[in-house]
Residue, then its C-alpha position, 0 to 999 in steps of 0.5 A: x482491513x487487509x494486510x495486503x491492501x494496506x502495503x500495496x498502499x504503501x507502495x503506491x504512495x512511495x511511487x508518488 
C-alpha cells in the first residue's frame, strides 16, 4: 500500500 495513499486517507477522514 502507499504511504501516500495512506495519509491522503488520513486527510480525508479529518476533513469529514
Amino acid at each position: 500500500m502507499s504511504k501516500q495513499l495512506f495519509i491522503d486517507c488520513i486527510v480525508f477522514a479529518g476533513k469529514l
